[in-house]
Every structure is written in C-alpha cells, then in structure tokens.
N, C-alpha and C positions, 0 to 999 in steps of 0.2 A: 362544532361537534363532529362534523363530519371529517376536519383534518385531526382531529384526536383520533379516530376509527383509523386510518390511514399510515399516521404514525406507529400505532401499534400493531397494524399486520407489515408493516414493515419490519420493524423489531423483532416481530415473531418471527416473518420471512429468513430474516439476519440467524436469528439465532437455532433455528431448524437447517440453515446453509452453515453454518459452523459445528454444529455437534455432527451433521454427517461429514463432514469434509475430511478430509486425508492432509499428511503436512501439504502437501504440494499444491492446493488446493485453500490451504490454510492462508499460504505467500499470497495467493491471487487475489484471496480476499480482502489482505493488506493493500495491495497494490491499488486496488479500484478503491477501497477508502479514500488513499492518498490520494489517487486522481479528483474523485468527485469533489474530496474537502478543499483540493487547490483551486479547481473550479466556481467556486462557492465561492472562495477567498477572493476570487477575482472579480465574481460581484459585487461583495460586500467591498472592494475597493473602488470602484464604480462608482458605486452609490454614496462613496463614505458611511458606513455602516464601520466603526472604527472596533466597536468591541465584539460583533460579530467577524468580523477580518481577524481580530488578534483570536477569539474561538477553533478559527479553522485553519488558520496559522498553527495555533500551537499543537492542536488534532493533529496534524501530518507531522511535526516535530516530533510528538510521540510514536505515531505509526513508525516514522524513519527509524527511531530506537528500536523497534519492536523488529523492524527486519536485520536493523545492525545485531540486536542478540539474538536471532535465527543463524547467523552466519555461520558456516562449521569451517572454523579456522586452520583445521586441519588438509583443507581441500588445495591450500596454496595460495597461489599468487592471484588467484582469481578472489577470492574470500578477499585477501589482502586490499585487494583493488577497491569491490564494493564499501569494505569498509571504508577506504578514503573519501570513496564519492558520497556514503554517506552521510559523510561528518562536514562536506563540503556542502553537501544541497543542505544541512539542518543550519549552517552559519548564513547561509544564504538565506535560509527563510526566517531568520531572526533579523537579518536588514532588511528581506520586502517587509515586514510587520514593522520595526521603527520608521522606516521610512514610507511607506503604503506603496511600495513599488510595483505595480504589475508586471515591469519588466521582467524582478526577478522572479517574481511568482512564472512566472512563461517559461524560463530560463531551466528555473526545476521540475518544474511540469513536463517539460522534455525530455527530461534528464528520466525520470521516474516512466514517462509512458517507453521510451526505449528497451529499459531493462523489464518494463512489464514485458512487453511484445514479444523478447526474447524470453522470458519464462512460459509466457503463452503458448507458444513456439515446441517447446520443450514437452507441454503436455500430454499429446499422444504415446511417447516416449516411457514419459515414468510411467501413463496408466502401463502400455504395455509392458514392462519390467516389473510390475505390480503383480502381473497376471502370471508372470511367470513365476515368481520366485513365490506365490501363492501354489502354482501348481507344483513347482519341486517342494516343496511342504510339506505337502498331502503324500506326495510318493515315498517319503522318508520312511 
C-alpha cells in the first residue's frame, strides 16, 4: 500500500515538473529518464530479470527518439552529429537487450551522461537568455 502512495506522488511529482518546465528543461528531464532507466536495465541484467531489462531497454529507446525529434536540424553539424550518436546508442541498446549485455548498457550510459553534463552545463545560460529576451518583450 505504502509503495502505491509513493508511486503516485512520484507521478504527480513528474507530472507537476513537466507542465512547469521550459523546452530546456523539458531535454533534462529526458536525459535523467534515460539515465535512471539504463541504470535499472543494469539491474534487471544482474539479476536476470529478462522482461523487466527488455521494459527499460526499450524505455530509453524511446526516450532516444524523443530527443532525436527535439533536434533542430537547422542548427548544423552539431544537430547532424547528435543525430548519428543517437541512432548509434538506440542500435546499441537493441544488442545489450538481445544479448543482456551490461557492457553495452555502460557504453550508452556514457555516451548519454556526457551530453547530459554538457546540457546541464548550458543551463544557466538559456535561463539567462530567457530573462533577457523576456525583458526586451516588455520594452517593445
């Protein structure tokens, strides 16, 4: 009973951090998705927990999608890039899941906490750009 209470203020928690969120902010919450469900994945390979692994396997395969069509292809070679890598970590995590590979679960997990870090990075940034281009707004 008590992990039902817990599940659902989590949910609630989630979904009260996504209606207020900003895109920037939207990415971050992708990103820790992906981390925590790879993390998970690595339990559930652990343990052999086989259809729990392919659940949080395929979790982060979708999340990968979900930042692959955030990408604004117009930005260049950088956009370019991301998309390669993440067409590269979603092939990758469809061989840890046939194969139960922790490796490559590791492998992506790297790959994903990096370009968090570097988004993370970036945050003070756009808030401040935010503030701005809020304040020339107002002055129009």
């Amino acid at each position: 009973m008590i992990s039902q209470g817990i599940k659902q203020y989590k949910s609630l928690d989630l979904e009260t951090s996504i209606m207020d969120a900003d895109p920037h902010r939207l990415i971050q919450l992708l990103f820790e998705g992906a981390v925590a469900r790879l993390s998970a994945a690595k339990g559930h390979i652990e343990r052999g927990a086989i259809e729990e692994r392919s659940k949080s396997i395929n979790s982060v395969v979708q999340i990968i999608g979900g930042l692959r069509e955030s990408l604004n292809m117009d930005a260049g070679e950088l956009a370019l890039n991301l998309e390669r890598l993440y067409d590269y970590m979603e092939r990758r995590l469809f061989e840890a899941n046939i194969n139960s590979d922790e490796a490559i679960v590791d492998e992506v997990l790297g790959l994903l906490n990096q370009i968090k870090n570097a988004w993370d990075d970036i945050r003070p940034e756009v808030l401040a750009n935010n503030l701005m281009s809020e304040a020339d707004a107002k002055n129009e």
